[in-house]
TITI-656219 format. One record per residue: x, y negated, z negated of N, C-alpha, C in turn; residue number from 1. Coordinates in steps of 0.05 Angstrom, whole numbers. Each point is the difference from the previous one (the first is absolute). Example, Ala and Ser with C-alpha at 12.3 -4.5 7.8 and 13.67 -1.06 7.14 Angstrom:
// TITI-656219
    n.X    n.Y    n.Z   ca.X   ca.Y   ca.Z    c.X    c.Y    c.Z   n
    264    114   -156    -18    -24      0     18    -24      0   1
     -7    -21     14     16    -24     -1    -15    -22    -14   2
END
This chain:
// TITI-656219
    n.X    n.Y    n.Z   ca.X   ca.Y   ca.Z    c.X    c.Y    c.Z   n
  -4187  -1072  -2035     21    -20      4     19      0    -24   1
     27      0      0     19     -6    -23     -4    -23    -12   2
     12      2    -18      3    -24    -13     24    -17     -4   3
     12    -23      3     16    -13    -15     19    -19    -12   4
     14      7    -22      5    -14    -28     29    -19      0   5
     10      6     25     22    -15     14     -5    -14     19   6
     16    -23      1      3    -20     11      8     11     38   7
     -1    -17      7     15      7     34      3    -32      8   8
     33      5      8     17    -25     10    -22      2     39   9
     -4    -20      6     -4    -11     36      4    -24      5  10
     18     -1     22      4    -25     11      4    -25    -22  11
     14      6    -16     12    -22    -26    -16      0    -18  12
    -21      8      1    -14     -1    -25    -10     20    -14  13
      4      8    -28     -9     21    -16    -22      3     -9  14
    -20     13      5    -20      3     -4     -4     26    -25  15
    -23     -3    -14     -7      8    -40     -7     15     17  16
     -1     29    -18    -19     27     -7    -34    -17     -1  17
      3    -19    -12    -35     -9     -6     -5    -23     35  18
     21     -9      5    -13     -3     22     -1     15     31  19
     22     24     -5    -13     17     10    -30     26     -5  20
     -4      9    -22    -24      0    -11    -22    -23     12  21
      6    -21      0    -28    -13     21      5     -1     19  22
     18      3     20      5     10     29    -13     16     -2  23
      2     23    -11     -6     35      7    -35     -8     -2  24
     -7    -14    -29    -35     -3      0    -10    -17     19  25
     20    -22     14    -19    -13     15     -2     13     29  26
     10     21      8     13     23     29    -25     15     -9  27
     -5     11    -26    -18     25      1    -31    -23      2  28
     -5    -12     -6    -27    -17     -2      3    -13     26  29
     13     -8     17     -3    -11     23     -2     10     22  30
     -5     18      1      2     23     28     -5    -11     24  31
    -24    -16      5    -12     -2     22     13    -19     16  32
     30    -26    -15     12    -13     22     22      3      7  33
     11     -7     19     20      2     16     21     -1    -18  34
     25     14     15     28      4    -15      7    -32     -7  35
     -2    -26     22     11    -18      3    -22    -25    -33  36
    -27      9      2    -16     -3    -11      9      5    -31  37
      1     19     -1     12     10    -29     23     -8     -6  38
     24     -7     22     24     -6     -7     -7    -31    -11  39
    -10    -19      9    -10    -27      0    -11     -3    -20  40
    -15     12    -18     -2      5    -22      8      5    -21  41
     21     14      0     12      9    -31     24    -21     12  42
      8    -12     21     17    -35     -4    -17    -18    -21  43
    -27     -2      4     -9    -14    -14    -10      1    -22  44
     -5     27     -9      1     10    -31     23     -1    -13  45
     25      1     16     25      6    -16     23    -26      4  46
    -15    -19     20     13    -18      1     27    -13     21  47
     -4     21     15     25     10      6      1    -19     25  48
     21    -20      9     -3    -25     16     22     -4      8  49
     12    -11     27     27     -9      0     -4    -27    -14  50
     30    -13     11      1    -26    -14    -10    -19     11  51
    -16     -5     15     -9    -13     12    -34     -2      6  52
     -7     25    -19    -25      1     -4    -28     25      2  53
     19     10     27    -11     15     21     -5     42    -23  54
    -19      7     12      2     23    -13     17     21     10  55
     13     16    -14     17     29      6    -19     16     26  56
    -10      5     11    -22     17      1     21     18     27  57
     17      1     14     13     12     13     12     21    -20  58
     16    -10    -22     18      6    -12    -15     25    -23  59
    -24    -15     -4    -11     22    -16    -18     23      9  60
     -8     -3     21     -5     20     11     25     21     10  61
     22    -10      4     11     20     -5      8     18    -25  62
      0    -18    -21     -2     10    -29    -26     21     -3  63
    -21    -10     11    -26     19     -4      9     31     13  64
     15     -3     24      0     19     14     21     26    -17  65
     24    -18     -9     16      7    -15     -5     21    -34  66
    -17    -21     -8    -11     25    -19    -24     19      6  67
    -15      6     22    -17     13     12     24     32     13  68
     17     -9      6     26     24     -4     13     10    -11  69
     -4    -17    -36     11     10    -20    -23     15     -6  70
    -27      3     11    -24      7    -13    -11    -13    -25  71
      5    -23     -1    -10    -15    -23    -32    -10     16  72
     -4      2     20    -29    -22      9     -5     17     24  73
    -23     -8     15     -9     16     27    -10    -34     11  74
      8     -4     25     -2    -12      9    -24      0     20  75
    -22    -16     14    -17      3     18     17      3     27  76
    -10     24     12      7      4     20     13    -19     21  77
     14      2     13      7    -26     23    -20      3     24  78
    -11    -26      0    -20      8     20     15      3     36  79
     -7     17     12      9      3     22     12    -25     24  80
     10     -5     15      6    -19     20     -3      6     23  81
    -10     34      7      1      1     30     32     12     14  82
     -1     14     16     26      9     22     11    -30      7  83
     27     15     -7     18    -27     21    -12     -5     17  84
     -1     21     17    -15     -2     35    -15    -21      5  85
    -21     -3    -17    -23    -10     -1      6    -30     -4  86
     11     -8    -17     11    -17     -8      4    -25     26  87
    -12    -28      1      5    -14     22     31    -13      1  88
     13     -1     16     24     -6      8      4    -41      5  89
     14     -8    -17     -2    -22     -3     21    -13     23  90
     -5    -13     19     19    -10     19      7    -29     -7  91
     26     -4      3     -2    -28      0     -3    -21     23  92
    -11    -28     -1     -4    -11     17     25     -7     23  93
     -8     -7     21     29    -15     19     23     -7    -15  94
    -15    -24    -16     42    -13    -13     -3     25    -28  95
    -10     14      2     14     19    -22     23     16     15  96
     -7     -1     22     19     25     17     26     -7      5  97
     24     10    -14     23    -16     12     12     13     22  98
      9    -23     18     14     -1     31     28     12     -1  99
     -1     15     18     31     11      6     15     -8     13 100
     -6    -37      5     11    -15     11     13    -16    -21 101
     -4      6    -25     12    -26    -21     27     17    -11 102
     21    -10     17     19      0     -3     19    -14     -1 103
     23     -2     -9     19    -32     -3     10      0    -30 104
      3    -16     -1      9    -15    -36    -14    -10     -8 105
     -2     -1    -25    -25     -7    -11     -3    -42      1 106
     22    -13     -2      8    -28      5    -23     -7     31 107
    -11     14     11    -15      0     25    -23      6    -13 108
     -5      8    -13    -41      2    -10     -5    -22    -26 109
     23     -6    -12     -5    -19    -21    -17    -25     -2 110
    -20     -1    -11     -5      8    -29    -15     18     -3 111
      9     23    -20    -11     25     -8    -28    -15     -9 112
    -20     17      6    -24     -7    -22     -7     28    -18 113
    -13     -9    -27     -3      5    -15    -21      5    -19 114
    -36     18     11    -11      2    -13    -14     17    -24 115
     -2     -5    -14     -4     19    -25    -24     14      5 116
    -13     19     -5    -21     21     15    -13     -9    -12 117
    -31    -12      2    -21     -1    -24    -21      3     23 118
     -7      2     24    -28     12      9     -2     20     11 119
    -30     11      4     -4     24      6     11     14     24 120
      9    -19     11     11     -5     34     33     15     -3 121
      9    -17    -22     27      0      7     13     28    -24 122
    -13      5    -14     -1     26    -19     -4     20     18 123
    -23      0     20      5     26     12     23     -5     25 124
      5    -21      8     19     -1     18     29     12    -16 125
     12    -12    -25     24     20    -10     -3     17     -5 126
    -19     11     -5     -7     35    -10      3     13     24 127
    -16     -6     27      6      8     18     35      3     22 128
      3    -29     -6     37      2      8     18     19    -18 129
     -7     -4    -25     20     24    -15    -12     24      2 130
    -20      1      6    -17     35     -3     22      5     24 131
     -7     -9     24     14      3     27     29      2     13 132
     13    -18    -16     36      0      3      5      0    -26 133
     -8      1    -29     26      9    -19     -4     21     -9 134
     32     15     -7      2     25      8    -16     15    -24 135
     -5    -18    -19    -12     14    -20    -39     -8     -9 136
     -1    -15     22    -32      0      7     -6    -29    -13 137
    -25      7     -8    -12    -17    -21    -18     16    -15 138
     12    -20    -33     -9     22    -32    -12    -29     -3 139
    -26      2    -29    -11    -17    -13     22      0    -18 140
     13    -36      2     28      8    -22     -3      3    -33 141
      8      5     -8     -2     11    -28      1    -25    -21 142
    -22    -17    -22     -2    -23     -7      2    -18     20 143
     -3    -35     -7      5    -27     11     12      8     25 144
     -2    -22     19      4      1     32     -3    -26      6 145
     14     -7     22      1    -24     19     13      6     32 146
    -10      1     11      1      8     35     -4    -23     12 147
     27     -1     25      6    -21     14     -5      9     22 148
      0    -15     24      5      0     34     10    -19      2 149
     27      5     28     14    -24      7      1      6     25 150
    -13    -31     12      1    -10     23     18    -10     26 151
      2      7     22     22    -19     15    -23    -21      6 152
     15    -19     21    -28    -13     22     13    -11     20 153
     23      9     15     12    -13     15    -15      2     31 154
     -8     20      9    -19     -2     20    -28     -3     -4 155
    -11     30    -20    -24     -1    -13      2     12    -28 156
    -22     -2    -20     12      2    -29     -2     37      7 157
     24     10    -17      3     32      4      2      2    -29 158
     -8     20    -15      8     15    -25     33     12      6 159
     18     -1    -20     23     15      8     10     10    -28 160
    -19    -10    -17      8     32    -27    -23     -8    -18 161
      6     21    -28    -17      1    -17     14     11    -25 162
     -8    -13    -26     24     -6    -21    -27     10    -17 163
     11     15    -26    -18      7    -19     16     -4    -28 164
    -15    -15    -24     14      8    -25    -21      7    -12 165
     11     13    -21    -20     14    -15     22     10    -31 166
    -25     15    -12     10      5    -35     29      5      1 167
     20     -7    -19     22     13      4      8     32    -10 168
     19     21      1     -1     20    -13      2     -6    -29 169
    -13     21    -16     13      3    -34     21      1     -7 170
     14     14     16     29     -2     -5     16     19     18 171
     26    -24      6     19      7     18     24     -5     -9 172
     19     16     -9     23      7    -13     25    -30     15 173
     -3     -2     35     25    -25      1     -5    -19     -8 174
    -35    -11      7    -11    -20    -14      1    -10    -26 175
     -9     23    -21     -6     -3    -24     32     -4    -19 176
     21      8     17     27      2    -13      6    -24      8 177
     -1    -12     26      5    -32     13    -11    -16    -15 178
    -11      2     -7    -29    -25    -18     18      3    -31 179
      0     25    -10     15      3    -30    -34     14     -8 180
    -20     12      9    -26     -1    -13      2     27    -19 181
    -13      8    -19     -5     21     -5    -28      2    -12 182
    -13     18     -4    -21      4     -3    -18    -27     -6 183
      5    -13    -24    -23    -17    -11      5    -21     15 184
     28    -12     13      1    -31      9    -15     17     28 185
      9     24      6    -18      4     31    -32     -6      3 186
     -9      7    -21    -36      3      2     -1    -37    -13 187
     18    -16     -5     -6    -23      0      5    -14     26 188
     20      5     18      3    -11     20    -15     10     24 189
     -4     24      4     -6     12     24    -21    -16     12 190
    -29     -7     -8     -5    -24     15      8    -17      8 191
     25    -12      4      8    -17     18     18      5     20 192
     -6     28      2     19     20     29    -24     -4     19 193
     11      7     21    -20     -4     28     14     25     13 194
    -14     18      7     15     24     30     -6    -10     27 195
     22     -2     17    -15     -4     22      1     35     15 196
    -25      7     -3    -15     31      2     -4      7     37 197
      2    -19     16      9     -5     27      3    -15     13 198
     21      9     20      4    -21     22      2     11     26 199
     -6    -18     21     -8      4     17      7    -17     29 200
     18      3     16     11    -26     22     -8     18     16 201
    -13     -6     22    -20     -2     25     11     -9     35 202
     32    -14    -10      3     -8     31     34      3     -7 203
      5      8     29     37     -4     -8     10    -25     10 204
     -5    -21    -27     22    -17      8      2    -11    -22 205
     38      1      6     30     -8    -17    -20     -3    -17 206
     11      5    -32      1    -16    -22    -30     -8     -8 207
    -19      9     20    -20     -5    -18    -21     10    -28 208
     14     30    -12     -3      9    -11      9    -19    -35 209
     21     -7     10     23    -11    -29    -23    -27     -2 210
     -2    -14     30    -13    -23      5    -32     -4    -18 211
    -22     27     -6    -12      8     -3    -10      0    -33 212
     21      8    -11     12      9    -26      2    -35     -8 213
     21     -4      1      0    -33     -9    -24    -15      8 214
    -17      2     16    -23    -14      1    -21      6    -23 215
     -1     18      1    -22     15    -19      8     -9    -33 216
     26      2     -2      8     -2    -28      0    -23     -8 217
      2    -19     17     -1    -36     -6    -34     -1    -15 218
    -23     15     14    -23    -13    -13     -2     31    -24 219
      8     23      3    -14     19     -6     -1     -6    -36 220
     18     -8    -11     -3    -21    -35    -26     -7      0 221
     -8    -22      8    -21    -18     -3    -23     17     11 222
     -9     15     26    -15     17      1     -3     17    -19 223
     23     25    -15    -16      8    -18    -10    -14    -32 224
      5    -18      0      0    -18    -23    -35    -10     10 225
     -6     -2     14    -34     -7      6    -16     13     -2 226
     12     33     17    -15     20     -5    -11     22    -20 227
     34     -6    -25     -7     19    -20      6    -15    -21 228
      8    -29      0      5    -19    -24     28     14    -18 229
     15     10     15     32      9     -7     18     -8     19 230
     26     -5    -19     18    -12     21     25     16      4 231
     -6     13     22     21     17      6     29     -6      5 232
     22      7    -16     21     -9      4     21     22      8 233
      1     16     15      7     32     12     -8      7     27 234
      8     -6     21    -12     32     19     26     24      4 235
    -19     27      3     10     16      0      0     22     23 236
     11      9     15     -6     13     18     25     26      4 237
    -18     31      6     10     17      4     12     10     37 238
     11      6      0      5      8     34     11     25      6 239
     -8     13     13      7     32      4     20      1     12 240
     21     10    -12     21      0     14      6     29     18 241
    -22      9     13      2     23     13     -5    -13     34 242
    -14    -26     -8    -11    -17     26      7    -24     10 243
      8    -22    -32      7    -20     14     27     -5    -21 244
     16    -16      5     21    -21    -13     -8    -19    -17 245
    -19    -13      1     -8    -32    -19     16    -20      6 246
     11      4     25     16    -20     20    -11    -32     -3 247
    -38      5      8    -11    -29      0      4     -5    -35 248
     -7     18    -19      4    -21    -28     21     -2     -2 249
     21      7      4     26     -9    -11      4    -34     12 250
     -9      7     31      5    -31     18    -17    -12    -15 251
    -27     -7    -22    -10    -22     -8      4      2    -27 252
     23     13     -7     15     -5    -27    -13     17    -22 253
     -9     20      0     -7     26    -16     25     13    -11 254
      2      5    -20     10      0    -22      4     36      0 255
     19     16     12     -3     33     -4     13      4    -18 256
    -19     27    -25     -3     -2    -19     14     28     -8 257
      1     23     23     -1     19     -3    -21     16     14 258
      0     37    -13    -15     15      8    -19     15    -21 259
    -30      6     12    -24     16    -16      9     30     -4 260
     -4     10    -17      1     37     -6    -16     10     21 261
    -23    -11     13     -5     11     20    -33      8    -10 262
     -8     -4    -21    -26     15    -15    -23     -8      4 263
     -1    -33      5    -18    -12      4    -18      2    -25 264
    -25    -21      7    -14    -19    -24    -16     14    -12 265
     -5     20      9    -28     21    -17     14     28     -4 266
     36      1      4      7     30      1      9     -6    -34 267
    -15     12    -21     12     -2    -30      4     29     -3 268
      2     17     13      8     23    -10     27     21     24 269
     21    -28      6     16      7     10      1     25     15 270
    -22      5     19     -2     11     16     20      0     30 271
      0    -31      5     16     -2     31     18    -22      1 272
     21     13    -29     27    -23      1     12      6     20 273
      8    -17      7     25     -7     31    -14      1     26 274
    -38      2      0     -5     -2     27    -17    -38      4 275
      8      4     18     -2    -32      8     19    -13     -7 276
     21     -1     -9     12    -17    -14     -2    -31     16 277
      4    -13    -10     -2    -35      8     10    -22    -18 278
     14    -15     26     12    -24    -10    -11    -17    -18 279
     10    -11    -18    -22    -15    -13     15    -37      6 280
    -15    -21      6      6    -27      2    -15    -18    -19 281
     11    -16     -6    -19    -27     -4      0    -22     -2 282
     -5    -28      2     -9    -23      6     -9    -17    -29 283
     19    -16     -7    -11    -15    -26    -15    -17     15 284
    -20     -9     -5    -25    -25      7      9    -28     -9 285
     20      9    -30      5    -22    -18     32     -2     -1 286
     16    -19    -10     17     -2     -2     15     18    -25 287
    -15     -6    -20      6     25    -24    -19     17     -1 288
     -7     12     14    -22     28      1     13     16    -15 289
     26      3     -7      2     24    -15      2     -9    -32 290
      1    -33    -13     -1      1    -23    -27      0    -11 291
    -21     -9     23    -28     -3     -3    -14     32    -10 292
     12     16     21    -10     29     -4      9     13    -23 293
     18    -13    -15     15     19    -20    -13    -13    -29 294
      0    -24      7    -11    -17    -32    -38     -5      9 295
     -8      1     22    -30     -1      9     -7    -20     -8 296
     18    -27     10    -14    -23     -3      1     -9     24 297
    -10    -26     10     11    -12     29     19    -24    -22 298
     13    -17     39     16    -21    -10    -12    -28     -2 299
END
């Protein structure tokens, strides 16, 4: 195994030659547990916590994985999962299923409901609706998360979308120039960005997408403020402009910011500038979100 005597920048925080040196010794002495096991561990040897309390352990296992490619560490094997095939197919129940009868304006299903995902029930029910209709599936999102379902109930209660936020990017050039951020005020603020990482409307009718968006954003503050004890004052959201417009954020007052190089969040070696390119929007939570993000205080 190499060794070494430099530091490595992840996910905002710099990590020592010496505490990588006990990464590397606690990887070679631990063999026998799990990737997730080991990751959960050197959070708690090294400290490493959001603000709110909770350990890194998503975030650093990708760090583990990360220097296991530089050849600095050998990682325990990933233990197998089995063929897709195999794999049981999660259906959702009756009112998960939406009707191809809900059509109209959305002023006809009102009041949207609005629940935030926390059981085992309703976790596999959005995993399953976005695995199923969004075009880009369903990913374990990358850091912090909060996942919604929203309800009609005008005949019987129907699901008619599914809203995801999650970590924001490291950095995005319309953003980071809109805000005024540069490097050091960024890695001070960036916890209080939110992505919304998907979305999802389920029935065609009028306006309920924009309708959707403003519901969610009225509680989504105070939700993540319970969940990760930070107060998010930012959302941010990308949109492909190969697919859609951002028609519904503009209608609930999203803020267009500009366009991405196209590289995406893990491309650092400018491999695939200009593919994907995407709109970038966003949503102050706060009234001065952008003096809060720049000086990293609240008001």
């Amino acid at each position: 195994m190499n060794s070494t005597r430099e530091g490595q920048r992840f996910c905002g925080r710099e990590f020592t030659g010496e505490e990588l040196s006990l990464i590397q010794e606690l990887v070679q002495t631990c063999g026998g547990i799990s990737r997730w096991e080991m990751a959960h561990t050197v959070c708690e040897l090294l400290d490493w916590k959001r603000a709110g309390g909770g350990l890194k352990v998503r975030e650093c296992r990708d760090l583990l994985e990360r220097l296991e490619g530089k050849g600095l560490l050998t990682l325990p094997v990933k233990k197998p999962i089995g063929s897709r095939s195999a794999v049981k197919r999660i259906v959702p129940p009756e009112n998960g299923q939406p009707s191809p009868m809900l059509v109209g304006s959305v002023e006809e299903f009102t009041p949207i409901d609005i629940e935030l995902v926390q059981s085992r029930e309703q976790r596999l029910l959005f995993r399953e609706l976005v695995s199923r209709h969004h075009y880009l599936g369903y990913a374990m999102p990358y850091g912090a998360r909060l996942q919604y379902l929203g309800f009609v109930s005008r005949l019987r209660r129907e699901v008619v979308g599914c809203i995801q936020f999650s970590s924001p990017a490291w950095r995005m050039k319309p953003r980071d120039q809109w805000i005024g951020w540069d490097d050091a005020t960024r890695e001070r603020g960036l916890q209080h960005v939110v992505n919304n990482s998907r979305f999802l409307v389920l029935a065609k009718i009028r306006n309920l997408a924009s309708t959707l968006l403003s519901c969610v954003l009225r509680r989504l503050r105070c939700d993540w403020q319970e969940r990760y004890g930070v107060d998010p004052w930012l959302a941010e959201t990308l949109v492909d402009r190969q697919r859609l417009h951002g028609g519904c954020y503009l209608s609930a007052n999203w803020i267009l910011l500009g366009e991405t190089s196209g590289r995406g969040r893990m491309d650092r070696t400018h491999q695939r500038h200009g593919a994907h390119v995407k709109t970038v929007l966003v949503y102050p939570l706060v009234k001065d979100a952008v003096r809060r993000l720049t000086d990293g205080q609240g008001g």
